[in-house]
Structure formats: C-alpha cells, structure tokens
C-alpha positions as CSV (number, residue, x, y, z in Angstrom):
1,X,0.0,0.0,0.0
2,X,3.0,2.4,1.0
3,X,4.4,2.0,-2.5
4,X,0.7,2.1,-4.4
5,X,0.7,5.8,-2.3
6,X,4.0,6.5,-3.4
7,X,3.6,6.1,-7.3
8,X,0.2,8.0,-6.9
9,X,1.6,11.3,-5.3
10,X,4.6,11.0,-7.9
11,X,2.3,10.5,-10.8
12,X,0.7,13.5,-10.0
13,X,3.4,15.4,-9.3
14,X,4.6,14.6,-12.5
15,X,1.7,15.4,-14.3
16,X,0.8,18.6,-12.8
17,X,2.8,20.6,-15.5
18,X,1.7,18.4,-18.3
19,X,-1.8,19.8,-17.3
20,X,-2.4,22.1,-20.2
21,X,-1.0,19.9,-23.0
22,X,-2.9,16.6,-22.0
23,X,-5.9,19.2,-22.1
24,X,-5.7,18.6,-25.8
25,X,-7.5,15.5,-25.7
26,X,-10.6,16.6,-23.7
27,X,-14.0,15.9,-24.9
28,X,-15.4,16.8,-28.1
29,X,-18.7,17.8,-26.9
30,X,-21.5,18.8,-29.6
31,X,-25.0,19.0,-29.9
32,X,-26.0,15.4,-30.4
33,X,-29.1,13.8,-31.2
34,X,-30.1,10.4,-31.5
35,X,-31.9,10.9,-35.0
36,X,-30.1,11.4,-38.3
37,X,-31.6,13.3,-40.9
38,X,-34.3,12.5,-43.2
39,X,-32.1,12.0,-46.3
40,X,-29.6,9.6,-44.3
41,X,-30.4,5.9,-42.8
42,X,-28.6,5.1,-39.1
43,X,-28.6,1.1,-38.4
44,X,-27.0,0.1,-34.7
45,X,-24.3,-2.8,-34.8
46,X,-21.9,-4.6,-32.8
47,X,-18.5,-4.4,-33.6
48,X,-16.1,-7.0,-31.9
49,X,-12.8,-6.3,-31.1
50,X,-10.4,-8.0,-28.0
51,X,-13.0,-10.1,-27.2
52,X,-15.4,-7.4,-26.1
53,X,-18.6,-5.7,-28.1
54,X,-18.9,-2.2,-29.1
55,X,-21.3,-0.4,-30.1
56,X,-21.4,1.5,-33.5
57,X,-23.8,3.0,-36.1
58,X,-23.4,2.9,-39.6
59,X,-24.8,5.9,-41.4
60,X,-26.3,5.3,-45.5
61,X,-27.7,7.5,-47.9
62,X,-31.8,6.7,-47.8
63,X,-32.0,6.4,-51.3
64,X,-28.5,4.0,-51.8
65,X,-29.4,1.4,-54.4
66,X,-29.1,-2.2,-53.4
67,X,-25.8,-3.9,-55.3
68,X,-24.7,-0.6,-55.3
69,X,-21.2,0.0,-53.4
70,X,-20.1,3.3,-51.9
71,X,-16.9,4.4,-50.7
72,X,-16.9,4.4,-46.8
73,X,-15.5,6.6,-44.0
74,X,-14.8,5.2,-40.4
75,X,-15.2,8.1,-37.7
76,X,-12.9,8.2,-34.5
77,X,-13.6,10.3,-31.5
78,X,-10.9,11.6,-29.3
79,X,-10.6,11.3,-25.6
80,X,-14.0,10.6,-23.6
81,X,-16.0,11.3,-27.1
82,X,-18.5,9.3,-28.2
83,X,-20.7,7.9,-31.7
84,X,-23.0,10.9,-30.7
85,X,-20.8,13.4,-30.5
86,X,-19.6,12.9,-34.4
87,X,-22.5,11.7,-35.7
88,X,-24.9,14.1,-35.7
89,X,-22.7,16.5,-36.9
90,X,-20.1,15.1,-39.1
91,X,-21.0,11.4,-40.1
92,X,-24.4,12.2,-41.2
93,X,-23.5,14.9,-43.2
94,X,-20.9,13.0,-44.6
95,X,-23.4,10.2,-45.5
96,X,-25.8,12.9,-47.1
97,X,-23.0,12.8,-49.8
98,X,-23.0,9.6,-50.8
99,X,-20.7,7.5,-48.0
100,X,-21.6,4.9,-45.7
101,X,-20.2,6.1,-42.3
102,X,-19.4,4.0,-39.5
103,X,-19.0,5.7,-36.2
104,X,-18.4,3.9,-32.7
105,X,-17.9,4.0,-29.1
106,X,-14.3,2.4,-27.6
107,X,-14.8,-0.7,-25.1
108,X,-15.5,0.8,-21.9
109,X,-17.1,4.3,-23.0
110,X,-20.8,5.0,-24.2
111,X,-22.9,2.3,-25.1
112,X,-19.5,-0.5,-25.5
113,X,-18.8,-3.1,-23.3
114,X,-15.6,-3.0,-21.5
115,X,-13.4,-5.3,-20.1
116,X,-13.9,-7.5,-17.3
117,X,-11.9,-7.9,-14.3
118,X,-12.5,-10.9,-12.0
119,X,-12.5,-10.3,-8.7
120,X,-10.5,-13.4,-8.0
121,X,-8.0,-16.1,-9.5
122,X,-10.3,-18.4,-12.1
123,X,-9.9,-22.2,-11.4
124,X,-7.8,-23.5,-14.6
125,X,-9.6,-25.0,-17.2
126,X,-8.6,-27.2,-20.7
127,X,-10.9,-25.7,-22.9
128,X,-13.4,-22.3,-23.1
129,X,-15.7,-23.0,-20.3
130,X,-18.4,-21.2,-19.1
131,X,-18.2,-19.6,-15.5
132,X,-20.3,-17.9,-12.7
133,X,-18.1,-15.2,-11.6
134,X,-17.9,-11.7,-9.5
135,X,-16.0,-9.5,-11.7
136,X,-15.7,-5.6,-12.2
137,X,-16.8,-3.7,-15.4
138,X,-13.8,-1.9,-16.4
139,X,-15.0,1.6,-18.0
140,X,-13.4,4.5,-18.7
141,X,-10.0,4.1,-19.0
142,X,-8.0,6.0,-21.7
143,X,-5.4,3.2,-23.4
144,X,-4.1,4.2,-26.8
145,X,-2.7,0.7,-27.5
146,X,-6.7,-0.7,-26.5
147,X,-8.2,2.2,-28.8
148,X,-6.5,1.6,-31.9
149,X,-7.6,-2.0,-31.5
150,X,-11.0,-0.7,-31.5
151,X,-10.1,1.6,-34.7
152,X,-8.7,-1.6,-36.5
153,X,-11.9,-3.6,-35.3
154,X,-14.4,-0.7,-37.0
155,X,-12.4,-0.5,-40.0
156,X,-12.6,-4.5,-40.7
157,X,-16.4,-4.0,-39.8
158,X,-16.4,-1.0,-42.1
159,X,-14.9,-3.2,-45.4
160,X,-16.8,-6.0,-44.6
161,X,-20.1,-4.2,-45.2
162,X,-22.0,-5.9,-48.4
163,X,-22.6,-1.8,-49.5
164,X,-19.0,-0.7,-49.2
165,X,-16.2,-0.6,-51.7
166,X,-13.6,-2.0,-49.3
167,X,-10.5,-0.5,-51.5
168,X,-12.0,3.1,-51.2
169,X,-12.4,3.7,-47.4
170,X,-11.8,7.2,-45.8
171,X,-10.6,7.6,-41.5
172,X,-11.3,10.7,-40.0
173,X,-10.1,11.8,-36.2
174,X,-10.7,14.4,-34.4
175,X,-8.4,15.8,-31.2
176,X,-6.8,12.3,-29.9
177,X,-9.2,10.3,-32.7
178,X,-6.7,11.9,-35.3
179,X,-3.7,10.3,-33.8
180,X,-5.5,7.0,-33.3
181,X,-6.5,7.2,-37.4
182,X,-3.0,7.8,-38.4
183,X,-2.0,4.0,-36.2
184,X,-4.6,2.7,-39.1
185,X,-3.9,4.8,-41.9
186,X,0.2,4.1,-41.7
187,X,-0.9,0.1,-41.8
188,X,-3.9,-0.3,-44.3
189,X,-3.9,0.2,-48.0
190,X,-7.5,0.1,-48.1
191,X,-7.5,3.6,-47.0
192,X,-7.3,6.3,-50.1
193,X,-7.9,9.3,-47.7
194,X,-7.0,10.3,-44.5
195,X,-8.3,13.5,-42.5
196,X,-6.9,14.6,-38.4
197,X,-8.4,17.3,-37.2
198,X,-6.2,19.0,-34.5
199,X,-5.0,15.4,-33.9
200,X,-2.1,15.6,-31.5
201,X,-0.2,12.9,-33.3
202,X,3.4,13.7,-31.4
203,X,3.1,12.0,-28.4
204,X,6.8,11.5,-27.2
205,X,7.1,15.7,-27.4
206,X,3.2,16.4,-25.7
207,X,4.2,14.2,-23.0
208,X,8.1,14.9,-22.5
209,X,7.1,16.0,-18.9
210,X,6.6,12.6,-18.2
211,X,10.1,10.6,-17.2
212,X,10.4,7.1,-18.6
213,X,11.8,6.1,-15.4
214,X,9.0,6.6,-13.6
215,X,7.3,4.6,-16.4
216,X,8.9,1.6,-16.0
217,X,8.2,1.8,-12.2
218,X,4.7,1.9,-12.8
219,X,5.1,-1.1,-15.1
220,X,6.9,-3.3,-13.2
221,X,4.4,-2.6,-10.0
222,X,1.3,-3.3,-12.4
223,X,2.7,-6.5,-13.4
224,X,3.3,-7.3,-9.7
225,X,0.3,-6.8,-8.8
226,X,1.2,-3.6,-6.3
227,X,-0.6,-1.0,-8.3
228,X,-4.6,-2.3,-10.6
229,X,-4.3,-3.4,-13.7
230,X,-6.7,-0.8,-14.9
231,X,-5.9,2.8,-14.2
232,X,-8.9,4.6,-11.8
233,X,-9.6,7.7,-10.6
234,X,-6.3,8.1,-8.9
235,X,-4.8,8.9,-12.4
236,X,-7.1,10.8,-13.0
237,X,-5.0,15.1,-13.3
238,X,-7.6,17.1,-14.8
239,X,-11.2,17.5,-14.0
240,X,-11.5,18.6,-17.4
241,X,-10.3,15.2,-18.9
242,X,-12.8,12.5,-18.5
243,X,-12.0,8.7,-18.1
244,X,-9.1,7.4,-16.3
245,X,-5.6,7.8,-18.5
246,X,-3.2,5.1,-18.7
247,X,0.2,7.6,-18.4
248,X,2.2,4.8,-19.1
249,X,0.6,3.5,-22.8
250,X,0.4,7.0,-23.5
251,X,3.9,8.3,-23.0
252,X,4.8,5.2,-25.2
253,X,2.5,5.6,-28.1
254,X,4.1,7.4,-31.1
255,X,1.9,7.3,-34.0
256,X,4.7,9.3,-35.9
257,X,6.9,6.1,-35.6
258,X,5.6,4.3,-38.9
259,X,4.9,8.0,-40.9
260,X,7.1,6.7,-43.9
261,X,4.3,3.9,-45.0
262,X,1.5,6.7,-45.1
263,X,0.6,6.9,-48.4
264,X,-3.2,7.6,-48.2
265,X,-3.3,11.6,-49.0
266,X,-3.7,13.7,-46.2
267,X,-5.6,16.5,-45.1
268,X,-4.6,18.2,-41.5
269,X,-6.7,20.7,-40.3
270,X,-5.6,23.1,-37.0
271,X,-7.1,26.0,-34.7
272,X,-5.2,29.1,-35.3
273,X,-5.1,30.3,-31.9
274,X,-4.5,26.5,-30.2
275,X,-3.5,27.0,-26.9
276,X,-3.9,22.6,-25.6
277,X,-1.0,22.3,-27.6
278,X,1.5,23.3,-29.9
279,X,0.4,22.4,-34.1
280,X,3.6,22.7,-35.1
281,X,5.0,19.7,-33.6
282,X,2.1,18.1,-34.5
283,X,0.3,18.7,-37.7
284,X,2.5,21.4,-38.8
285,X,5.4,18.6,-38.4
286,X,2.8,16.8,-40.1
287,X,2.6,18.2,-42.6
288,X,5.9,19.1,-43.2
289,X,7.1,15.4,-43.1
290,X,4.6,14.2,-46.1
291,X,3.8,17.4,-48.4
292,X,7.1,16.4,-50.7
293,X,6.0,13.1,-51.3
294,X,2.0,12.2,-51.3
295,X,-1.1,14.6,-52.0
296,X,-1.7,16.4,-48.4
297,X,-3.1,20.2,-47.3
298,X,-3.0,21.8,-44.7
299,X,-6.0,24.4,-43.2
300,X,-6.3,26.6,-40.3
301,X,-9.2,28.3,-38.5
302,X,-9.4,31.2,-36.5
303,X,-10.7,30.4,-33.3
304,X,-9.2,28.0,-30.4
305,X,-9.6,24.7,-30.0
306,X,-13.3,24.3,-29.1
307,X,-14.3,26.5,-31.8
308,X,-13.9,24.3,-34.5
309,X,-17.0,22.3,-33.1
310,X,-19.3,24.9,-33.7
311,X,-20.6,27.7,-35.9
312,X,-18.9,28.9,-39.0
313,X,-15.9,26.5,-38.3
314,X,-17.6,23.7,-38.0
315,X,-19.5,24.0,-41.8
316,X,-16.0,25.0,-42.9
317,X,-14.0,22.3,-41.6
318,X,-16.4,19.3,-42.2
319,X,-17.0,21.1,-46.2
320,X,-13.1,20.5,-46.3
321,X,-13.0,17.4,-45.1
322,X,-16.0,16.1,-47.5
323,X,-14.8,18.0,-50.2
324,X,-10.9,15.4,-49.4
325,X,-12.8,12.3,-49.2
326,X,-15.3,13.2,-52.2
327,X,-11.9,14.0,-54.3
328,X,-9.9,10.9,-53.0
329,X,-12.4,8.3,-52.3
330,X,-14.5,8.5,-55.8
C-alpha cells in the first residue's frame, strides 16, 4: 500500500505541469441527437474487437441502391468522445454525400462493453468454459494501444459491409481520434484518404514531462500486482479530462513512428489560436514530413480549439474534409 501511495503522489506530481498539454485530448462535446436526418439511414451494430462488443452506427444515404457499393469513411472520437458526439454533426452529413459512415464507441465508454476484471483467480480450465463469476466492469479508461484496436476492429467492420467498396475507405479523427486514425492509416492500403483534425499525433514531445523512469516503475508494479491493472480515478489530473488515463501506454505511443508507410493523402486541419498544444510539432510537423511526397493540405481556423466544433468552423472544416474524401475516395 505504501508504494501504491508512493507512485500516486509521484504520478501527480509529475503530471501537474503536463496539465495544459494533456488538455488537448478533452472531450469533443456537440450537440447530439439520436436521430439522423431524413435523407440519411442510421442502423446500430456490434463491432467485436479483443473479445469485447462495441457499439457502432453505420450511417447510409436513404435512397442507396441495393448492389450498389459506396466508398466508406470510419469516424474516431478523441478522448472521452462518443458515436454521438460525431455523428450528428459530421457522419451524417458526410453520409448525405454519398458515404456509408461507420462511427463507434471504444470498449469501456458510451454504449461499449468493457473489459472485465475478476474479482479473483479463475480455477484452470482445458478448454473455453463457461463460468459464474464476481467481476468488475472496467469503464473508462483511456489506453491508446486498446483504442487503436478498436479503430482496426471498426475499420474491418467497415470493409466488410455488403454496401461498401472495401478499397476506397476514408478515417477521419478528431483531437486524440486523429492520432489514433493515423495508427490505421500508416498500416492499411484500403485507406485512399485520411483527414486529423487538430490530432495531437506527437506523443513522445506532448508528454516529454513525463520521465520514462518513472514509467517503467509503474510497469513493473502493475505486473506485480502492487498497483490495478486498470488505471482509476487516482490517475485521474484534470477534472476537465474525463475517463481514467493510462500515463504509461500514452507516453509510449508514437503514431509518428511508422509515418514513412503513409501513403493515403492527407488533409490536416488546425485551430489558429491552439493554446492545448503546440500544431507545429504536430500537424504542422505533419505536414511538413509528407507534403514532398503524397497529396496532403493543410488548413487553419481562426478560433481555439473548441471553436472548431461549432458555428462557422464547423460547416468550414467538415466542407473540407467532405470536399478530401469526395476527391480521394471516388
């Protein structure tokens, strides 16, 4: 318990000055509703991935043609955002235009299952075997290396709808979601078109703050059991940030590592007066790493980071963004 105290006060100690960076990957919080419009048909699924059922909702045109394929566009939300928060606003419009739009919820947030954690050791079995069991429904927690699972999960669901051209899909991310789309955009060629908007995609420099030493002691006292398994609310360093982070998949996840197999083109859009973090060592850097080599563009809006979720910036941003896939993906 003394060392379980010990790695709590340090963590936050630690993560006090990272405050304002990690605020990057708040919320996206719109105005959802749970109807899409009249010219756009919402179905609910189940998507499986790691064993564990999330929730999704694929977005069609109302009058799509049966045998007739459209290009498709996976949504990802960023940190503690939902299916609702993007699909009001951006994956029905984008369905409007002639896409079928998957969007989802991670395992342990919205309407997803999460893991489960057993309250004590199972007895040992040969086979699968069904058990009666006390166990705790993990929720909330904020794992990179979990979510992209859940990207890669949706995206197979995605190409393996009857309606979808499975070479022509589209992933856009907002806030964290963009980093999480560039995991899957660097490792599938199904995707023609890719689209982060402010997506913090440069992990190792957002969290420098954090010391890798202190990383590897949390990782050697969650493999001995002296710390949970799954991070809780003593993680938590923001009341702004919802869900419970895990510091220590964070600090190593580095979607930048595999940039060079990125060939789907790119468009990065940023907040001209971002003040979470700083755009040019993310998509500025971005940016500046692929425009020599494969179709990208690069946009900013006036406004801060909220901004971009409503009013003028909002039409703006999503007509870009559906003016990329409609150029890429047909």
């Amino acid at each position: 318990m003394h060392q379980r105290k010990n790695v709590v006060s340090g963590f936050k100690a630690r993560l006090a000055s990272a405050v304002v960076i990690l605020s990057c990957f708040a919320p996206l919080w719109v105005n959802a509703g749970p109807e899409a419009p009249g010219g756009v048909d919402r179905e609910a699924v189940i998507i499986w991935s790691q064993g564990v059922r999330l929730a999704g909702d694929v977005y069609r045109p109302h009058d799509s043609i049966d045998g007739h394929k459209l290009p498709g566009i996976l949504m990802v939300p960023g940190w503690g955002g939902n299916k609702e928060n993007v699909g009001k606003n951006y994956a029905s419009y984008f369905a409007e235009a002639g896409f079928v739009v998957l969007a989802f919820d991670f395992k342990g947030w919205g309407k997803s299952d999460g893991p489960l954690l057993a309250a004590t050791k199972l007895e040992p079995t040969e086979e699968s075997a069904e058990v009666t069991l006390k166990a705790t429904h993990v929720r909330k927690v904020v794992s990179p290396f979990s979510m992209a699972a859940d990207v890669r999960a949706a995206l197979h669901y995605l190409g393996g709808e009857p309606g979808v051209m499975s070479n022509k899909l589209g992933i856009w991310g907002t806030s964290m979601g963009g980093a999480l789309a560039l995991v899957s955009a660097t490792g599938d060629d199904r995707i023609k078109a890719y689209v982060t908007q402010m997506g913090p995609v440069n992990y190792s420099y957002n969290l420098k703050q954090l010391p890798a030493e202190m990383m590897r002691q949390a990782e050697a006292e969650a493999a001995r059991g002296e710390i949970p398994p799954y991070p809780g609310p003593e993680s938590e360093s923001d009341p702004r940030l919802r869900g419970y982070p895990d510091w220590v998949a964070l600090k190593q996840f580095e979607p930048l590592a595999t940039l060079n197999r990125l060939d789907a083109p790119t468009l990065i859009i940023d907040a001209e007066d971002e003040t979470l973090f700083d755009p040019s060592k993310n998509g500025g850097l971005l940016y500046e790493s692929i425009k020599g080599r494969l179709p990208s563009r690069y946009v900013t809006y006036p406004g801060g980071h909220y901004e971009m979720y409503q009013g003028e910036n909002l039409s703006a941003s999503r007509g870009e963004a559906l003016a990329w896939f409609v150029k890429y993906l047909n």
